[in-house]
N, C-alpha and C positions, 0 to 999 in steps of 0.2 A: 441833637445830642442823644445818644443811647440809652436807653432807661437799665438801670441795672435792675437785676432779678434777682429773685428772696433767696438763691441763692448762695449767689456772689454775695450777699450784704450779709447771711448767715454766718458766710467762710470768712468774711470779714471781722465781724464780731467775734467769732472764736478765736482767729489770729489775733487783735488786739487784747481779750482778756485773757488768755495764755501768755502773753509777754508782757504784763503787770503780774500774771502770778510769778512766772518765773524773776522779773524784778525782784519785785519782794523778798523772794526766796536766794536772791542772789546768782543765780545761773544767766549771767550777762548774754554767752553763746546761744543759748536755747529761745531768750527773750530777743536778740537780732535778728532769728530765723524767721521769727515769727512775725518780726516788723517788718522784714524786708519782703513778705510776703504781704502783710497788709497794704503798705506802700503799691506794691502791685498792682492791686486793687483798687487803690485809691490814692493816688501820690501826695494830693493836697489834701487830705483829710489832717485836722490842725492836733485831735485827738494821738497821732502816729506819728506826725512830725515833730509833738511834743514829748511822747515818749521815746522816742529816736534821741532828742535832743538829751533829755536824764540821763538814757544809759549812755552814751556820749559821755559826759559829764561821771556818770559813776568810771568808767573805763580811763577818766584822767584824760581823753581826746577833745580838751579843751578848744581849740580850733574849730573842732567839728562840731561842738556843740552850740557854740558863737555862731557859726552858720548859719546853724538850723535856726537857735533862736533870733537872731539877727532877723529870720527872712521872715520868722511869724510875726513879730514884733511890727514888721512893714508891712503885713497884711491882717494885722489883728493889732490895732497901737492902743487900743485900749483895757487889754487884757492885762491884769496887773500881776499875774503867774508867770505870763511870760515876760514881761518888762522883770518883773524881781529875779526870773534864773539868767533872763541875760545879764541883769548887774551882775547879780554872783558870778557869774561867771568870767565879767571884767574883772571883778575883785581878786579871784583867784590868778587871773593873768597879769595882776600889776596893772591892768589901765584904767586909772582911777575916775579920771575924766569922764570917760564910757560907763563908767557902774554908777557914779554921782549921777548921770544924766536918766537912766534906768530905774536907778532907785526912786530919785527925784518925780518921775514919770507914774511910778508905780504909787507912790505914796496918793496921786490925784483921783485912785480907781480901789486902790485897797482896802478890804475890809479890816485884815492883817496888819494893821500900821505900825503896831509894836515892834514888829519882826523886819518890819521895812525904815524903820528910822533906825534900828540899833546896827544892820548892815551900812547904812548912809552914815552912821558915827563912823563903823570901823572906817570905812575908806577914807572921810574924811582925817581921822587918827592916819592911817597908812601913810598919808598925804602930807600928815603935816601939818594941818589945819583943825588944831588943840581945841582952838574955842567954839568950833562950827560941830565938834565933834561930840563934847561936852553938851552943850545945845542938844543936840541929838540922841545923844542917850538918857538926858533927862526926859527929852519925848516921848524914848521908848517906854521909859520907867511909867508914867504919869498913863498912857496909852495901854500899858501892863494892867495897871490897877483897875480897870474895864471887863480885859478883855481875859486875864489872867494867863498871860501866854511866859510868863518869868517866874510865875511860884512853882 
């Protein structure tokens, strides 16, 4: 395997933090250039694949975002950032089954809990399923009073 050079891993780093500034800042264009240049670089870096995945997700290319995070998700199942955007992002596409199982998943690794049971309400509410949802936004609430993530 090739060692990469200070570099490559320099031009790397500036690619990745120029495309969270531009994030931020809302210039979607600017911040893909940027990633698609890091990806270059580094295809599996989970840091790029994840930001890939948000501006995906900010851009409304829902599909593509499920993808991306789908594929971290299967090489990273413990990470509960990414288990929580791929729910969300089931949740936005109506498959509720998929974000229940995500959320559900994410709730096992998160420090966030508050934020991950009251998206596990809505879907549950989406669904259909009143009293599992109800359930779960008292968790959130009770989980709130901790961590202060609702005042």
């Amino acid at each position: 395997m090739p060692s990469v050079s200070p570099l490559s891993t320099g031009l790397f780093e500036t690619h990745v933090q120029r495309a969270r500034t531009f994030l931020a800042e809302g210039k979607a264009d600017l911040a893909e250039k940027d990633l698609a240049e890091a990806y270059l670089l580094k295809p599996r870096d989970v840091t790029v694949l994840s930001l890939l995945g948000v501006l995906y997700f900010k851009q409304g290319r829902l599909e593509r975002a499920e993808e991306v995070f789908g594929k971290l998700a299967a090489s990273t199942p413990n990470d509960p950032a990414i288990l929580f955007n791929l729910g969300l992002i089931n949740f936005k596409l109506n498959r509720f089954r998929e974000a229940e199982l995500a959320f559900t998943q994410a709730l096992s690794f998160s420090s966030d809990r508050a934020r991950v049971h009251f998206y596990l309400a809505a879907t549950y509410e989406r669904h259909g399923r009143t009293r599992e949802a109800i359930h779960q936004y008292r968790l959130a609430r009770s989980s709130s009073d901790t961590t202060g993530a609702f005042r």
